[in-house]
PyMOL Python script that loads the backbone (N, CA, C, O; Angstrom):
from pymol import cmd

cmd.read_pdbstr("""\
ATOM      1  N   UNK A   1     -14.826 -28.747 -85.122  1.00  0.00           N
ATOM      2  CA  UNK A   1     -15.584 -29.944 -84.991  1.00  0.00           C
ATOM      3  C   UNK A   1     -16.704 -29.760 -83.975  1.00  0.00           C
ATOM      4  O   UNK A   1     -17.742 -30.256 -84.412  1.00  0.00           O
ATOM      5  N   UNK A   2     -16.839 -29.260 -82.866  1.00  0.00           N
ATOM      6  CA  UNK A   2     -17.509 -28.660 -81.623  1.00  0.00           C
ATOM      7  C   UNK A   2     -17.925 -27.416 -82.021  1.00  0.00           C
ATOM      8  O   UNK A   2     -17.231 -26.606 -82.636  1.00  0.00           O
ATOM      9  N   UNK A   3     -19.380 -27.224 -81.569  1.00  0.00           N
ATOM     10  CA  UNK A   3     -19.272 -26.024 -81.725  1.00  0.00           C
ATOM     11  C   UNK A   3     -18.955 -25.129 -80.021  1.00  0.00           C
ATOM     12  O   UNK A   3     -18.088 -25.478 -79.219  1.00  0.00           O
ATOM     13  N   UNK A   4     -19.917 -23.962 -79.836  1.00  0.00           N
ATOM     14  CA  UNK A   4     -19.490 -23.181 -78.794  1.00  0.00           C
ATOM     15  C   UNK A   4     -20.480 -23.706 -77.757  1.00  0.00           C
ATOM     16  O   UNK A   4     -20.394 -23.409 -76.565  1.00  0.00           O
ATOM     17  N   UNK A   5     -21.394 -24.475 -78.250  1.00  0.00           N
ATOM     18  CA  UNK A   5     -22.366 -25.212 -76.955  1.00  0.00           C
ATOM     19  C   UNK A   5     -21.631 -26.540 -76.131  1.00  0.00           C
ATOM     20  O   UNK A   5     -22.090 -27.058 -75.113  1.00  0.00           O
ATOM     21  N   UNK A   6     -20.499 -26.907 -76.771  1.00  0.00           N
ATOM     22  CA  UNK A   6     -20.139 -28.261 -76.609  1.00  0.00           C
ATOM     23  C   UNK A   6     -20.212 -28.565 -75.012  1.00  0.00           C
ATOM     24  O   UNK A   6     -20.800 -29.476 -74.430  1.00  0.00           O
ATOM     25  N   UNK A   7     -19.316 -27.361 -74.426  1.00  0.00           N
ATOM     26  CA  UNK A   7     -19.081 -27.659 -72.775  1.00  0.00           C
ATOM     27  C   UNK A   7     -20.309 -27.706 -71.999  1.00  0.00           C
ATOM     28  O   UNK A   7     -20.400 -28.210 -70.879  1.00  0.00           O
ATOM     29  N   UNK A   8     -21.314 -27.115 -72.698  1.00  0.00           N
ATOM     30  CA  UNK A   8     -22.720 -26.989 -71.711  1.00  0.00           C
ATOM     31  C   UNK A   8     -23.104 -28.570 -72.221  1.00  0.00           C
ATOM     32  O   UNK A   8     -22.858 -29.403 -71.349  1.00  0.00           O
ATOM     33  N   UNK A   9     -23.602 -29.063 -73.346  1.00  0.00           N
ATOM     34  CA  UNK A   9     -23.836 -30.371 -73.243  1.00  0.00           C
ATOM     35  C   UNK A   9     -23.019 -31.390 -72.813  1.00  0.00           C
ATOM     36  O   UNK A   9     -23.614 -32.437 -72.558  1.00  0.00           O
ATOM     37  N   UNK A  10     -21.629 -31.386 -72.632  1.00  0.00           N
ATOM     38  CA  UNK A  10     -20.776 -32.491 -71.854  1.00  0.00           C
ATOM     39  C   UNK A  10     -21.328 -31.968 -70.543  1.00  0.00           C
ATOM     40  O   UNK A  10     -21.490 -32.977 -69.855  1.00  0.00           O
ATOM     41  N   UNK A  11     -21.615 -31.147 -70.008  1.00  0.00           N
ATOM     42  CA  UNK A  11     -22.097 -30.907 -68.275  1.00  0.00           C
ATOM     43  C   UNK A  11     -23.033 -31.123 -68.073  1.00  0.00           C
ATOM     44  O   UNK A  11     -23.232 -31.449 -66.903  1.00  0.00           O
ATOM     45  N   UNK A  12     -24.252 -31.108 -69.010  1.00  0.00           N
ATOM     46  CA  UNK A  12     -25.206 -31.819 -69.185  1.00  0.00           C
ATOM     47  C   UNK A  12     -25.359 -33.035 -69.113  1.00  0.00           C
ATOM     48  O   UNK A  12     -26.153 -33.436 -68.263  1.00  0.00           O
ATOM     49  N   UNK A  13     -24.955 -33.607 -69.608  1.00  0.00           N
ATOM     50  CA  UNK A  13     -24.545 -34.869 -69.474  1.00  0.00           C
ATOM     51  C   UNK A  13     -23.536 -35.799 -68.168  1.00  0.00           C
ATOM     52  O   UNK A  13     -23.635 -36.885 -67.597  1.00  0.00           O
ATOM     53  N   UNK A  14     -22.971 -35.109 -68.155  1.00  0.00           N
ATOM     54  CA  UNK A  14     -22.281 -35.453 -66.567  1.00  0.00           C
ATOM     55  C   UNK A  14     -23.581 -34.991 -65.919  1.00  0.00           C
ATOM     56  O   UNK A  14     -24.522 -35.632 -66.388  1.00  0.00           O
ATOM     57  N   UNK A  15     -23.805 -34.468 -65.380  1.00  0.00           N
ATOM     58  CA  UNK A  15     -25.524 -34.146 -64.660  1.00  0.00           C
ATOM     59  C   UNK A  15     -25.931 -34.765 -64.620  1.00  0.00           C
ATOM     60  O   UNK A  15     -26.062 -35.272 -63.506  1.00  0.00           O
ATOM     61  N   UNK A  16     -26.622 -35.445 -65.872  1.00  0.00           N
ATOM     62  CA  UNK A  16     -27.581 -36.821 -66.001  1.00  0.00           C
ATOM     63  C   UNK A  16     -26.987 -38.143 -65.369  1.00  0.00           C
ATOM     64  O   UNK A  16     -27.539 -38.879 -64.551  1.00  0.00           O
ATOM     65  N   UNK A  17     -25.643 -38.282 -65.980  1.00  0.00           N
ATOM     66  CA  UNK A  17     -24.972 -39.479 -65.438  1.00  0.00           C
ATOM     67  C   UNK A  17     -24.805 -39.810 -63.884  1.00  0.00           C
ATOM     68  O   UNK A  17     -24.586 -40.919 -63.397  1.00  0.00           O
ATOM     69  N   UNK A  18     -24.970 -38.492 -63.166  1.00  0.00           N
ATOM     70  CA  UNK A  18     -24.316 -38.529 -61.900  1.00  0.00           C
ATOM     71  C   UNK A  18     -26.092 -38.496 -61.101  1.00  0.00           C
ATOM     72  O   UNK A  18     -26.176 -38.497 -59.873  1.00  0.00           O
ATOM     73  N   UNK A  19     -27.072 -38.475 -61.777  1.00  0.00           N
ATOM     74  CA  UNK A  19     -28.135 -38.356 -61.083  1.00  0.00           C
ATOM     75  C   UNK A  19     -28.625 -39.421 -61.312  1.00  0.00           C
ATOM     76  O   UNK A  19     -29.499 -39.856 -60.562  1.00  0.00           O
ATOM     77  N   UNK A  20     -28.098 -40.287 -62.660  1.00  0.00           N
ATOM     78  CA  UNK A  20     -28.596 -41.555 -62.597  1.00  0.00           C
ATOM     79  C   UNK A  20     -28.178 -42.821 -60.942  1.00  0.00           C
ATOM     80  O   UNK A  20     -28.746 -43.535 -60.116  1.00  0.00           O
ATOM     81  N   UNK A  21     -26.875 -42.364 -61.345  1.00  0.00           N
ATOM     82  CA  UNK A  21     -25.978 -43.013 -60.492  1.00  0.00           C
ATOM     83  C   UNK A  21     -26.327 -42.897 -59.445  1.00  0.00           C
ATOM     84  O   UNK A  21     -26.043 -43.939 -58.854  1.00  0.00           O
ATOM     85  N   UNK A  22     -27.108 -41.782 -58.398  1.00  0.00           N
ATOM     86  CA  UNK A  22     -27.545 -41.796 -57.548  1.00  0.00           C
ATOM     87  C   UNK A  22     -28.876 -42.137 -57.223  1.00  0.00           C
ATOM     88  O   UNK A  22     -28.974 -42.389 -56.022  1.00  0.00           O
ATOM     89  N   UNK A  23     -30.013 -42.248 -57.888  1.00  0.00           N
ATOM     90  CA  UNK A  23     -30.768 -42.934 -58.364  1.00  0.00           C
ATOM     91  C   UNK A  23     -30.316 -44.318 -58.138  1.00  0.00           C
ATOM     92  O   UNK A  23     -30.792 -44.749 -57.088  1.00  0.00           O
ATOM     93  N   UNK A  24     -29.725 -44.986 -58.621  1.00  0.00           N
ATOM     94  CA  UNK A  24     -29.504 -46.298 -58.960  1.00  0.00           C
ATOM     95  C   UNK A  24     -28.696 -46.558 -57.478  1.00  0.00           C
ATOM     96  O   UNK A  24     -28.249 -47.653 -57.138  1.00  0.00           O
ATOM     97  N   UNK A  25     -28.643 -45.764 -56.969  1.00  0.00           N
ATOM     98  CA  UNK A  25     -27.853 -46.129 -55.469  1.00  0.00           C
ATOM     99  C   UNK A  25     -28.729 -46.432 -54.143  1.00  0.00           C
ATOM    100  O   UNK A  25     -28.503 -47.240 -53.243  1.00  0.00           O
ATOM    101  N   UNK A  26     -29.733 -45.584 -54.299  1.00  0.00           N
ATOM    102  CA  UNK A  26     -30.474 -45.238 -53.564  1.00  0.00           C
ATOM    103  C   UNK A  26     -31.826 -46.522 -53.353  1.00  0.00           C
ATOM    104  O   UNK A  26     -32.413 -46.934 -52.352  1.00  0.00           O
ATOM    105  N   UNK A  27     -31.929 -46.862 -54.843  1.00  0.00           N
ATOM    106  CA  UNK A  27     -33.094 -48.129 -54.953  1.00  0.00           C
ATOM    107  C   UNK A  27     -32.054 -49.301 -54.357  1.00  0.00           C
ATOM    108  O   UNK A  27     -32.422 -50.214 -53.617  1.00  0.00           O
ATOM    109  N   UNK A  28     -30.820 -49.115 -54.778  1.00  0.00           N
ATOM    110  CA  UNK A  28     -30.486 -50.335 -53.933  1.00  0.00           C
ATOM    111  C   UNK A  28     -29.993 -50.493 -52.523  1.00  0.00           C
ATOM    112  O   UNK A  28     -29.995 -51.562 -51.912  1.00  0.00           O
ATOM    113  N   UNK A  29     -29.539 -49.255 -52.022  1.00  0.00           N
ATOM    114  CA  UNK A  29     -29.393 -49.047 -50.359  1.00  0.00           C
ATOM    115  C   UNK A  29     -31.067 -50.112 -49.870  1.00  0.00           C
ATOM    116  O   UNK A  29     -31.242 -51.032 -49.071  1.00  0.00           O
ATOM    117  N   UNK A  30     -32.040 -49.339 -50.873  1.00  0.00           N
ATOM    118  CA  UNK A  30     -33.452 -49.106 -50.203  1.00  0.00           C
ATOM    119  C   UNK A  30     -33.692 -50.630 -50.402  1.00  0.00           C
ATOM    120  O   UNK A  30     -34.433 -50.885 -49.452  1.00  0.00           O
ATOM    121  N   UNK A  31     -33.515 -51.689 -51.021  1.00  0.00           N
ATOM    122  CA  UNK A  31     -33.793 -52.760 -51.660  1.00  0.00           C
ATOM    123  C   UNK A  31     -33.021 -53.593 -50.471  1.00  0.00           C
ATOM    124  O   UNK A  31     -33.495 -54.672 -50.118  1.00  0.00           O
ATOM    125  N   UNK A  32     -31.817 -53.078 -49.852  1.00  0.00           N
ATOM    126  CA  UNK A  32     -30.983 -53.887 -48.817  1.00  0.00           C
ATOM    127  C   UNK A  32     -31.773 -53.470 -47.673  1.00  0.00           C
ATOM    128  O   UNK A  32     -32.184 -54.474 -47.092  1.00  0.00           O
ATOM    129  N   UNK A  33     -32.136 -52.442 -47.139  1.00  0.00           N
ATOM    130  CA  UNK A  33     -32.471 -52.118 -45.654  1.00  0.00           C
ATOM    131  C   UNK A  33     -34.046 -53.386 -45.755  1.00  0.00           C
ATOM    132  O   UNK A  33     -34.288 -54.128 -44.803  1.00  0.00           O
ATOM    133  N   UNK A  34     -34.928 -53.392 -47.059  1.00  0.00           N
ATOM    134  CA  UNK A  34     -35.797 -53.896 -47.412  1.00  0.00           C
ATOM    135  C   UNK A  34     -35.675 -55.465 -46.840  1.00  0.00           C
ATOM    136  O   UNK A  34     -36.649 -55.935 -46.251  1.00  0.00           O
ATOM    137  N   UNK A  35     -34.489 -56.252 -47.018  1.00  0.00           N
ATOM    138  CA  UNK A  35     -34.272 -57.347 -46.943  1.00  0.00           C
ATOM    139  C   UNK A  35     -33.608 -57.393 -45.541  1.00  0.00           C
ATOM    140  O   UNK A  35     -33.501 -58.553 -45.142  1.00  0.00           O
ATOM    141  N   UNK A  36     -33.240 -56.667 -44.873  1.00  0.00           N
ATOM    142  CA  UNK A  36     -32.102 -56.655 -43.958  1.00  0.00           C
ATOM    143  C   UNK A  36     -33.323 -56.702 -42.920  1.00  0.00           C
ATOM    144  O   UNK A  36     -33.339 -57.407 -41.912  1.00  0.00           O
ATOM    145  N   UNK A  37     -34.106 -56.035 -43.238  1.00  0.00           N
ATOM    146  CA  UNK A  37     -35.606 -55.643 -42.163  1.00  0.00           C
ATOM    147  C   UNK A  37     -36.422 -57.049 -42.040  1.00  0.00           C
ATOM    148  O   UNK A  37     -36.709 -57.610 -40.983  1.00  0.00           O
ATOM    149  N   UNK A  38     -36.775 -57.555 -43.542  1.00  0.00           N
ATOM    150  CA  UNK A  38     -37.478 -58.742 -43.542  1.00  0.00           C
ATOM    151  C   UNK A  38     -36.661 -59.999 -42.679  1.00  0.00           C
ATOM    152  O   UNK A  38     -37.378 -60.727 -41.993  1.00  0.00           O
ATOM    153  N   UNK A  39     -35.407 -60.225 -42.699  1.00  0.00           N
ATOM    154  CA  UNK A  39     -34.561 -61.239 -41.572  1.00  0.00           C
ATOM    155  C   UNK A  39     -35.274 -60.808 -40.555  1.00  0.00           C
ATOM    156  O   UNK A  39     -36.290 -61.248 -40.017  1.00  0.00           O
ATOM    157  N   UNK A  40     -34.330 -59.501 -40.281  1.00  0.00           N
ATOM    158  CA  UNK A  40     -34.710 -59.143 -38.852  1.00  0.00           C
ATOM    159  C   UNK A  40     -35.854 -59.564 -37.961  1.00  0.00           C
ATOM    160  O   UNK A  40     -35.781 -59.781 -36.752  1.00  0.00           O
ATOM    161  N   UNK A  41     -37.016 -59.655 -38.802  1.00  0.00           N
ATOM    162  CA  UNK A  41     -38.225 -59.807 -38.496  1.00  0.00           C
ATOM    163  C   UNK A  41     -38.793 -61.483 -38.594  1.00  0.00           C
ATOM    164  O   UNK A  41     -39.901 -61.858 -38.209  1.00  0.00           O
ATOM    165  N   UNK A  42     -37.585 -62.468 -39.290  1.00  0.00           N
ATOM    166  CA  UNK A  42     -38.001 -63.689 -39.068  1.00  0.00           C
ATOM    167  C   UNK A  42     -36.932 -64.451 -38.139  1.00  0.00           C
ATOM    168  O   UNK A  42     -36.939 -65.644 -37.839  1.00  0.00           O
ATOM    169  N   UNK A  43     -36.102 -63.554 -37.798  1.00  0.00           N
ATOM    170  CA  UNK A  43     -35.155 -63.940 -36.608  1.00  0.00           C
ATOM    171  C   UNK A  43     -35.957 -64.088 -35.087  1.00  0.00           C
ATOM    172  O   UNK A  43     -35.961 -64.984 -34.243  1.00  0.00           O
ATOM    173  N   UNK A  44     -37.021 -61.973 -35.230  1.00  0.00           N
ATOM    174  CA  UNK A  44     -37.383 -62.165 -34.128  1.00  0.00           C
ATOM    175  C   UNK A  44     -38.773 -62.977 -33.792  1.00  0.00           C
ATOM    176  O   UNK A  44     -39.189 -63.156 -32.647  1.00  0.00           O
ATOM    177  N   UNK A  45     -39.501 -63.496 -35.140  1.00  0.00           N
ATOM    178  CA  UNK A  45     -40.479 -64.468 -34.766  1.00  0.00           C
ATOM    179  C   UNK A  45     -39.976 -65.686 -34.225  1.00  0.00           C
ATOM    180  O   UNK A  45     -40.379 -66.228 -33.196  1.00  0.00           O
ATOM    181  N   UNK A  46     -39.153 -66.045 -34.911  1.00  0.00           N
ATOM    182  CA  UNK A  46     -38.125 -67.544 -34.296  1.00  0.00           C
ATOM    183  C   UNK A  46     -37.822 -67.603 -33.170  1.00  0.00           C
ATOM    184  O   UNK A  46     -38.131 -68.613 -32.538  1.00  0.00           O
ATOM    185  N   UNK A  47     -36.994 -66.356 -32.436  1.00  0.00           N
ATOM    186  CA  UNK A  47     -37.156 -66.027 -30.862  1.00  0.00           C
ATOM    187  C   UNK A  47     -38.114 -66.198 -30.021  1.00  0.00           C
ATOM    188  O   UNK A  47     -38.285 -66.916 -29.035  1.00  0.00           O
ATOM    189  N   UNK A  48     -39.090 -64.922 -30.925  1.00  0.00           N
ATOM    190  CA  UNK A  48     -40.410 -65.395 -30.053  1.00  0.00           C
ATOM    191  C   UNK A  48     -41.234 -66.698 -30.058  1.00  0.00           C
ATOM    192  O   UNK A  48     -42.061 -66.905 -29.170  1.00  0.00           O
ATOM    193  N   UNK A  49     -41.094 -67.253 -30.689  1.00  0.00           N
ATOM    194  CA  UNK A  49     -41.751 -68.572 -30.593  1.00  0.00           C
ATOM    195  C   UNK A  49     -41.237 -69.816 -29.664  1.00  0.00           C
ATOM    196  O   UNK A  49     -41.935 -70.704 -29.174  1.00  0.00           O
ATOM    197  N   UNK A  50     -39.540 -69.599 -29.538  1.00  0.00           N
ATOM    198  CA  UNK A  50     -38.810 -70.309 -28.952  1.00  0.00           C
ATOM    199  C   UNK A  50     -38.865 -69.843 -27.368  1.00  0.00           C
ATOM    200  O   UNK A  50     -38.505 -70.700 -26.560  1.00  0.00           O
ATOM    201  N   UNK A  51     -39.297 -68.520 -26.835  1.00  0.00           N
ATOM    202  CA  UNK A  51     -39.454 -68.309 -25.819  1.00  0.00           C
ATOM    203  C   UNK A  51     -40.922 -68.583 -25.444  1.00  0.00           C
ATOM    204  O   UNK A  51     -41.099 -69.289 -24.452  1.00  0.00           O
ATOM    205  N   UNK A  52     -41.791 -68.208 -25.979  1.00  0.00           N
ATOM    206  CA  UNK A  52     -43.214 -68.749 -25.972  1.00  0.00           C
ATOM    207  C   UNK A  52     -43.036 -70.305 -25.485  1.00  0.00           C
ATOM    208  O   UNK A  52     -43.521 -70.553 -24.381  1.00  0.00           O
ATOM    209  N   UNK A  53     -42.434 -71.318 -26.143  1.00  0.00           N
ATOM    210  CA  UNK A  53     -42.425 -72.396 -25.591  1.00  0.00           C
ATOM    211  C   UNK A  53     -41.412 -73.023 -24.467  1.00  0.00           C
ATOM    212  O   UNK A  53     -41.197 -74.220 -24.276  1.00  0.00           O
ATOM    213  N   UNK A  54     -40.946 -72.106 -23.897  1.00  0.00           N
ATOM    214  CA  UNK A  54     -40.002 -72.160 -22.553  1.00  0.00           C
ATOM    215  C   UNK A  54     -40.754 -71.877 -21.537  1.00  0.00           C
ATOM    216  O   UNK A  54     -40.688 -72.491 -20.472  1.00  0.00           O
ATOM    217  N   UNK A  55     -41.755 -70.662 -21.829  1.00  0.00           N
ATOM    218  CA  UNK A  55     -42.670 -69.888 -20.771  1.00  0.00           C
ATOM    219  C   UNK A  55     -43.195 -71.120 -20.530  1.00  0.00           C
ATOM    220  O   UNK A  55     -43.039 -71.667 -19.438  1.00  0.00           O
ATOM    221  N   UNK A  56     -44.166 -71.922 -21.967  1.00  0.00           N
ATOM    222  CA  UNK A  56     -45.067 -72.888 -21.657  1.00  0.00           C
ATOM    223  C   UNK A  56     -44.537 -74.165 -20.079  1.00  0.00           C
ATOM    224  O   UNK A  56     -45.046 -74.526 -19.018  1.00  0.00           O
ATOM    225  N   UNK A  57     -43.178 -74.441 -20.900  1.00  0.00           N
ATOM    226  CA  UNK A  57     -42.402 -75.911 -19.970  1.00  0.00           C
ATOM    227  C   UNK A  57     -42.397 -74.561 -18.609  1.00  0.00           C
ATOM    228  O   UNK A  57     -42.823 -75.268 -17.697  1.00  0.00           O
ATOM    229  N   UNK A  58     -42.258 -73.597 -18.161  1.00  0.00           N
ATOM    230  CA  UNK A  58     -41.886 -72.809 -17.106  1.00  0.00           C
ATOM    231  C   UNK A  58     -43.407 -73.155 -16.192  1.00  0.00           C
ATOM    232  O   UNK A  58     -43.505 -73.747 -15.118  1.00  0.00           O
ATOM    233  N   UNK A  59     -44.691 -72.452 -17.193  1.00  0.00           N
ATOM    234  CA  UNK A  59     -45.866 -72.856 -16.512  1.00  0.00           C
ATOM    235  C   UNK A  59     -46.236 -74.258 -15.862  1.00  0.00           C
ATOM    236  O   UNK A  59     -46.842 -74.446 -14.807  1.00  0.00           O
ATOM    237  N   UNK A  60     -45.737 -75.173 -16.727  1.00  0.00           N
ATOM    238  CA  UNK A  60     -45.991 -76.190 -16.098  1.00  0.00           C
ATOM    239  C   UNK A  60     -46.179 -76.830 -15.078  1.00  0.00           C
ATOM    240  O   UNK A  60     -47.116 -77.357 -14.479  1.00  0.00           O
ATOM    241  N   UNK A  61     -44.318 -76.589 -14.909  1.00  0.00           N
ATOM    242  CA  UNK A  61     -43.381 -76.859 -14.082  1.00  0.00           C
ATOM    243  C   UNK A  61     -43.991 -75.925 -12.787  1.00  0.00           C
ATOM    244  O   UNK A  61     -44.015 -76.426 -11.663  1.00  0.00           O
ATOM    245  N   UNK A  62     -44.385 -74.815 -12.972  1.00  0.00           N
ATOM    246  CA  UNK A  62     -44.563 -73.811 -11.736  1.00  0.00           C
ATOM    247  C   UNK A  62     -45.982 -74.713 -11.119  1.00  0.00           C
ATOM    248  O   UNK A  62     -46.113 -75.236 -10.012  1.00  0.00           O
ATOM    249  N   UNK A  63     -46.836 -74.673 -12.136  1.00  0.00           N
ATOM    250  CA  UNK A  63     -48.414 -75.317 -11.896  1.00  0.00           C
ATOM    251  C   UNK A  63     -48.487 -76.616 -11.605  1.00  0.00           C
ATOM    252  O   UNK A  63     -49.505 -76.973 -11.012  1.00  0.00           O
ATOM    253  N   UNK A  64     -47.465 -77.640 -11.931  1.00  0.00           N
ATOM    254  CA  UNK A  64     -48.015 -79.298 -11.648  1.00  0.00           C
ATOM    255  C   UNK A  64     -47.572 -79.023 -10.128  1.00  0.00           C
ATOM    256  O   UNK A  64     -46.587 -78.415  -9.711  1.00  0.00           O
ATOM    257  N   UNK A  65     -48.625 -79.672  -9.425  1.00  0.00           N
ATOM    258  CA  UNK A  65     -48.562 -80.105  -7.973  1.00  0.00           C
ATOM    259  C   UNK A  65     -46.937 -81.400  -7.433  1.00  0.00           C
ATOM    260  O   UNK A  65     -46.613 -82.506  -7.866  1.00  0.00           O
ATOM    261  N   UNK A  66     -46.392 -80.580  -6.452  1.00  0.00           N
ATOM    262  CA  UNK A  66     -45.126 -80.915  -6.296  1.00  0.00           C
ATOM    263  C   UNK A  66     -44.568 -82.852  -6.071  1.00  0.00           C
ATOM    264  O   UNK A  66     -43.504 -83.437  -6.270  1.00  0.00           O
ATOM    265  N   UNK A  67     -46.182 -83.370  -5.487  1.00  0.00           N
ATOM    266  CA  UNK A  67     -46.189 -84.709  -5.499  1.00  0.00           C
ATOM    267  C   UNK A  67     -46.593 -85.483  -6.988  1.00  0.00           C
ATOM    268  O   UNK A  67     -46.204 -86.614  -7.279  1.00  0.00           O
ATOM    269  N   UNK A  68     -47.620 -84.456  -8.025  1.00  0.00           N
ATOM    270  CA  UNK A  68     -47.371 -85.602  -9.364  1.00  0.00           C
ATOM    271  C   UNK A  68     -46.021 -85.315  -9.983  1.00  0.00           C
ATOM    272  O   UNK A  68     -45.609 -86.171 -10.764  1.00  0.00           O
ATOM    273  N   UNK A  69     -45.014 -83.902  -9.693  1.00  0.00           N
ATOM    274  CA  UNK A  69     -43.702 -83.613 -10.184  1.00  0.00           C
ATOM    275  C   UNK A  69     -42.499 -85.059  -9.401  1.00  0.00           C
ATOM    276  O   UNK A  69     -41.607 -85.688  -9.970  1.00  0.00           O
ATOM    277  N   UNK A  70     -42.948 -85.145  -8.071  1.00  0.00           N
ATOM    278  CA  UNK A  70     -41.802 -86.245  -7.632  1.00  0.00           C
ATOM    279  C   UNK A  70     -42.097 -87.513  -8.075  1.00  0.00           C
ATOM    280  O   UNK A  70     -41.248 -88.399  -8.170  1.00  0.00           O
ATOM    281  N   UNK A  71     -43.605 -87.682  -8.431  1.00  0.00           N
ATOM    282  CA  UNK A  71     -44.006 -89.129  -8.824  1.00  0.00           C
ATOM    283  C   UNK A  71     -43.462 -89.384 -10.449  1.00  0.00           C
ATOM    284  O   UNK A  71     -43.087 -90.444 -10.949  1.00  0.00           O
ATOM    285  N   UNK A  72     -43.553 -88.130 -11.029  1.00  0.00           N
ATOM    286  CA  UNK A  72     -42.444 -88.408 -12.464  1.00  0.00           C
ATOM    287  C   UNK A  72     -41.415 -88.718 -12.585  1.00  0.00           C
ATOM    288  O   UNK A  72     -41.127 -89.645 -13.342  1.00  0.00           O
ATOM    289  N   UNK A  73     -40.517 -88.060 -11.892  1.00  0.00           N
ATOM    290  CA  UNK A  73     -39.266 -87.737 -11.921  1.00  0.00           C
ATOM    291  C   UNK A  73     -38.736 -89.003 -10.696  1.00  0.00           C
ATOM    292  O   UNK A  73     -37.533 -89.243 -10.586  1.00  0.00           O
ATOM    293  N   UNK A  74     -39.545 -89.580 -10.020  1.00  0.00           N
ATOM    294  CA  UNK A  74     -39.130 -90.954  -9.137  1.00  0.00           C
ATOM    295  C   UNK A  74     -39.149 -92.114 -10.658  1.00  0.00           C
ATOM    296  O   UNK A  74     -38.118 -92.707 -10.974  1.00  0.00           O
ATOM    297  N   UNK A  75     -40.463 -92.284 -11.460  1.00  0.00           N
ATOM    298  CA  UNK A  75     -40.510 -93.225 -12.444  1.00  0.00           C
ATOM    299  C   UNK A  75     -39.577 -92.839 -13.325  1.00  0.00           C
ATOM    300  O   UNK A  75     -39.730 -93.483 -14.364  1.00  0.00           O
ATOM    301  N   UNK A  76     -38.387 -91.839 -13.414  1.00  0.00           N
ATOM    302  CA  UNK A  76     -37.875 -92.083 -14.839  1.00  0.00           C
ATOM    303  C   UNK A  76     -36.647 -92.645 -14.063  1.00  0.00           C
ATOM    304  O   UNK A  76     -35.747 -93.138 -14.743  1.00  0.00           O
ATOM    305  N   UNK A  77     -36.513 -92.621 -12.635  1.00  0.00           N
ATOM    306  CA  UNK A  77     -35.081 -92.507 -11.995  1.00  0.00           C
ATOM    307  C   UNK A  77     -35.661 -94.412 -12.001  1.00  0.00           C
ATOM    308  O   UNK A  77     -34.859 -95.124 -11.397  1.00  0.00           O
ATOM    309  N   UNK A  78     -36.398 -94.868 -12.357  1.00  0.00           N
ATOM    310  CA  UNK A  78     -37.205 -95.966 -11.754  1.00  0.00           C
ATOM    311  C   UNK A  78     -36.370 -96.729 -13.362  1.00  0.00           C
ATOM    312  O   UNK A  78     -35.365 -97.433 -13.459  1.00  0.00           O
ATOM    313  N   UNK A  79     -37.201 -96.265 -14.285  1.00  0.00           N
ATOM    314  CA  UNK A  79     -36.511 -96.486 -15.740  1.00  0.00           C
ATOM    315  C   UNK A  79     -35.187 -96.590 -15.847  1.00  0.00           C
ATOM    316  O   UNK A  79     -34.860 -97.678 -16.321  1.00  0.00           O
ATOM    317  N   UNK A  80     -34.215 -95.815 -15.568  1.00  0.00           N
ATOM    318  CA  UNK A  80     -33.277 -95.619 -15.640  1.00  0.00           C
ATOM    319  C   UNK A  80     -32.744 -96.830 -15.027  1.00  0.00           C
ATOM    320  O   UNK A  80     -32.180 -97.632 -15.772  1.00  0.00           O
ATOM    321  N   UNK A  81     -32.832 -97.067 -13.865  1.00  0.00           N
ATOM    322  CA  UNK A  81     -32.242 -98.001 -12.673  1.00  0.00           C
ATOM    323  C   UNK A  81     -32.688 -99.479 -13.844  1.00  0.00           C
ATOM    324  O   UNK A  81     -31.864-100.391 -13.903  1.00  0.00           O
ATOM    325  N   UNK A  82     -33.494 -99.543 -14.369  1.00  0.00           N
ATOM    326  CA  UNK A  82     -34.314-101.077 -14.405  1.00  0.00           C
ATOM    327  C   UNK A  82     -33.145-101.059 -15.970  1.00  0.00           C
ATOM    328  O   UNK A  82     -32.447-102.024 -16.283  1.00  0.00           O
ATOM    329  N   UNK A  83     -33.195 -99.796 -16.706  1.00  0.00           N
ATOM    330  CA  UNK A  83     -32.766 -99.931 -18.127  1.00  0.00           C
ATOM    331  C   UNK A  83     -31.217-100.355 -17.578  1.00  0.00           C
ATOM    332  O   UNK A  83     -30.749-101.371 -18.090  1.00  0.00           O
ATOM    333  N   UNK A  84     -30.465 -99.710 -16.661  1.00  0.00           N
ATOM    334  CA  UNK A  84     -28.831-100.025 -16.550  1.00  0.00           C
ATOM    335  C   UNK A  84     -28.350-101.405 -15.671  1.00  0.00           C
ATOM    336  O   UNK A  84     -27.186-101.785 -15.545  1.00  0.00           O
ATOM    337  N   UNK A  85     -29.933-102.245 -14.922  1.00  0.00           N
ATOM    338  CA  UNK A  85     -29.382-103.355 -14.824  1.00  0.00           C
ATOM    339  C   UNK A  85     -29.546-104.678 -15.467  1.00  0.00           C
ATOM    340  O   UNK A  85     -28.939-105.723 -15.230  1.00  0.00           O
ATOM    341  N   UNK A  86     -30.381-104.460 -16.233  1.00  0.00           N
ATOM    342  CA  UNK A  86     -30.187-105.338 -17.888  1.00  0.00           C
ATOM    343  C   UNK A  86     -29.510-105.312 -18.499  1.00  0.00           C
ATOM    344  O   UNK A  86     -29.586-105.974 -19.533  1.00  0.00           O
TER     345      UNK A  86
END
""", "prot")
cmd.dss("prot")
cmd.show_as("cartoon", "prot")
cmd.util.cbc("prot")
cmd.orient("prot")
C-alpha cells in the first residue's frame, strides 16, 4: 500500500506540522508581550498624571504665602463652626 518513500514523507510532514506550531506560538507570545506592553504604558501615564497633579497641590502649598494659607484654613474652621451650630 506504501511505497519505500512513505517514512520520508510522514517526517516531512511532522516537520511542517511542528514548524507550523511554532510559528503559531511565537505570533502569539509576540501578540501578548504586544498587549502586556501597551497596559504597561497606560498604567504608567495614569501614574504620571496622578503625580503631576500632587507636585501641582505640593507647589502651591510650598508657594502661597503662609498668612493667605492661615487666612484659608481659619475660614473653613470658620464654616465648619457656623455649619455645626445650626
Amino acid at each position: 500500500m506504501f511505497g519505500a518513500d512513505t517514512q520520508l514523507v510522514f517526517d516531512a510532514i511532522q516537520m511542517a506540522v511542528i514548524a507550523a506550531g511554532l510559528a503559531g506560538g511565537a505570533v502569539y507570545l509576540g501578540m501578548r508581550r504586544r498587549k502586556s506592553s501597551q497596559n504597561r504604558e497606560a498604567i504608567d501615564q495614569a501614574s504620571k498624571s496622578t503625580l503631576e497633579e500632587r507636585v501641582r497641590v505640593l507647589e502651591r502649598i510650598a508657594t502661597d504665602r503662609s498668612a493667605d494659607l492661615a487666612d484659608e484654613i481659619e475660614a473653613l474652621r470658620d464654616d465648619t463652626k457656623q455649619g455645626s451650630v445650626t
